[in-house]
N, C-alpha and C positions, 0 to 999 in steps of 0.2 A: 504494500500500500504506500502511495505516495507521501512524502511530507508536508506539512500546510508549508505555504511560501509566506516567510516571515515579513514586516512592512518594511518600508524603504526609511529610511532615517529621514529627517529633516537637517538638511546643514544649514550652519550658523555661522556668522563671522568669517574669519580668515579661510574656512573651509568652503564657505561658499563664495568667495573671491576669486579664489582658485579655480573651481567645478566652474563659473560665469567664466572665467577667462580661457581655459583649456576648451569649452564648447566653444568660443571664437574663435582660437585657431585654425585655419583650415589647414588639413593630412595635406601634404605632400605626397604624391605613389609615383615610382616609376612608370616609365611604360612595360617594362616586363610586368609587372605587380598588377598593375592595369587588366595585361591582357590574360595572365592566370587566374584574375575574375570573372573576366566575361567567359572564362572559358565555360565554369565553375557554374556563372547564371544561365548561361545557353542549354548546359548538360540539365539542369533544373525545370527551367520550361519546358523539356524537350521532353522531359519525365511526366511534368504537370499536365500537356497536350495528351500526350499518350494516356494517359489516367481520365482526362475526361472525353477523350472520341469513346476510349471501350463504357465508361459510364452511360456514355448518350446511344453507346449504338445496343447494349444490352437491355435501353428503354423503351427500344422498337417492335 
Protein backbone atom coordinates (compact mmCIF):
# COMPACT_ATOMS: atom_id res chain seq x y z
CA UNK A 1 0.00 0.00 0.00
CA UNK A 2 1.08 3.36 -0.91
CA UNK A 3 2.34 6.11 1.46
CA UNK A 4 0.15 9.26 2.04
CA UNK A 5 2.38 12.18 0.33
CA UNK A 6 3.27 14.37 3.15
CA UNK A 7 2.43 18.58 2.43
CA UNK A 8 4.91 20.72 0.99
CA UNK A 9 6.49 23.04 3.58
CA UNK A 10 5.84 26.62 3.37
CA UNK A 11 9.23 28.67 2.83
CA UNK A 12 10.03 31.62 4.69
CA UNK A 13 12.77 34.30 4.60
CA UNK A 14 16.01 33.67 3.05
CA UNK A 15 14.80 30.28 1.90
CA UNK A 16 12.25 31.73 -0.12
CA UNK A 17 14.78 34.36 -1.65
CA UNK A 18 16.52 31.60 -2.88
CA UNK A 19 13.43 29.08 -4.30
CA UNK A 20 12.11 33.02 -6.09
CA UNK A 21 15.52 33.52 -7.52
CA UNK A 22 16.68 29.95 -8.80
CA UNK A 23 12.97 29.71 -10.47
CA UNK A 24 14.21 32.98 -12.56
CA UNK A 25 17.02 31.53 -13.79
CA UNK A 26 16.62 30.02 -16.80
CA UNK A 27 18.69 26.13 -17.60
CA UNK A 28 21.00 26.53 -19.96
CA UNK A 29 21.15 22.76 -22.04
CA UNK A 30 23.37 21.81 -24.79
CA UNK A 31 22.29 20.92 -28.00
CA UNK A 32 23.29 17.21 -27.30
CA UNK A 33 21.19 17.46 -24.00
CA UNK A 34 18.51 19.13 -26.02
CA UNK A 35 18.35 16.57 -28.44
CA UNK A 36 18.50 13.32 -25.97
CA UNK A 37 15.02 14.89 -24.83
CA UNK A 38 13.40 15.16 -27.71
CA UNK A 39 14.55 11.84 -28.35
CA UNK A 40 13.13 10.64 -25.00
CA UNK A 41 9.59 12.86 -25.67
CA UNK A 42 9.05 11.52 -29.36
CA UNK A 43 9.71 7.69 -27.86
CA UNK A 44 6.76 8.85 -25.34
CA UNK A 45 4.05 10.08 -27.73
CA UNK A 46 4.87 7.45 -29.82
CA UNK A 47 3.84 5.03 -26.92
CA UNK A 48 0.96 7.57 -25.85
CA UNK A 49 -0.42 7.30 -29.96
CA UNK A 50 -0.14 3.67 -29.84
CA UNK A 51 -2.11 3.28 -26.58
CA UNK A 52 -4.96 5.37 -27.74
CA UNK A 53 -5.44 4.10 -31.63
CA UNK A 54 -5.61 0.37 -29.81
CA UNK A 55 -8.05 2.06 -27.06
CA UNK A 56 -10.30 3.61 -29.83
CA UNK A 57 -10.04 0.87 -32.35
CA UNK A 58 -11.19 -1.99 -29.55
CA UNK A 59 -14.25 0.67 -29.07
CA UNK A 60 -15.42 -0.21 -32.43
Amino acid sequence: MARPIKETPILFGEDARRFEARMQEKRRISQEERARINVHYEAGMAMLERGLRRKHATKV
